[in-house]
N, C-alpha and C positions, 0 to 999 in steps of 0.2 A: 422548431428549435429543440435544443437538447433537455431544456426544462420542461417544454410540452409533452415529450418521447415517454420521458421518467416519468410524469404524473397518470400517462395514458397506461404506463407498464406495471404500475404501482394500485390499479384501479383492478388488473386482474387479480386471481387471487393466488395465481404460479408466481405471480412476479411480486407480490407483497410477500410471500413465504420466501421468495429468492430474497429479498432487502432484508431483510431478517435477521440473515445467515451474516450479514457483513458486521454488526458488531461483535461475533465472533471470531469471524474471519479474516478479513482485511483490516477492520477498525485495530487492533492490537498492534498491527505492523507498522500504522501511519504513528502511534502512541510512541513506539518504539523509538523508532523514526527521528521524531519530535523533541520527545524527552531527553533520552537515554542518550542518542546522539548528539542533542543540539541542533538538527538541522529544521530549519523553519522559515526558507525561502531561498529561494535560485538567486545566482548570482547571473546568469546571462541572459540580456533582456526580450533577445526572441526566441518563438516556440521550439525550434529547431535544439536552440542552445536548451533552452531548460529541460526538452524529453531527453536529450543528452547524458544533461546532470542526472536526471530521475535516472534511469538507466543503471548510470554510478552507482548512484545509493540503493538501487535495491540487488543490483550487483553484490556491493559488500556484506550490505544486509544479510544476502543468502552465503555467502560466504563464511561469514561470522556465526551465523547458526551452525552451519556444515562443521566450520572448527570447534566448536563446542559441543558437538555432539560424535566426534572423532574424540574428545577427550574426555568426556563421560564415558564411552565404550573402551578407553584404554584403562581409565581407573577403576 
């Protein structure tokens, strides 16, 4: 299973320094995410629909940074 995978990956010591790196990393963007947007669950009940949505939102997500960072280098 996908939980046995993790715990097998997490027992070396590349892959507990790789887990690490994600509350830097990734953890801030689901925060973001979360918070800042309000999103905090899929509205389409199978996987297909909801990798979809994700898609979306990290779509905009990068998006949104891209634009704010086109307007910090204009001002």
């Amino acid at each position: 299973s996908a939980t046995e995978q993790m715990e097998r990956k997490l027992l070396t010591k590349r892959g507990s320094e790789e887990y690490k790196k994600r509350s830097q990393t990734i953890e801030p963007v689901f925060g973001q995410i979360k918070s800042c947007r309000g999103i905090d669950s899929f509205y389409g009940r199978e996987l297909h629909a909801a990798k979809g949505e994700w898609n979306l939102i990290c779509g905009t997500h990068n998006l949104l940074k891209l634009f704010a960072m086109t307007q910090a280098v204009r001002n």
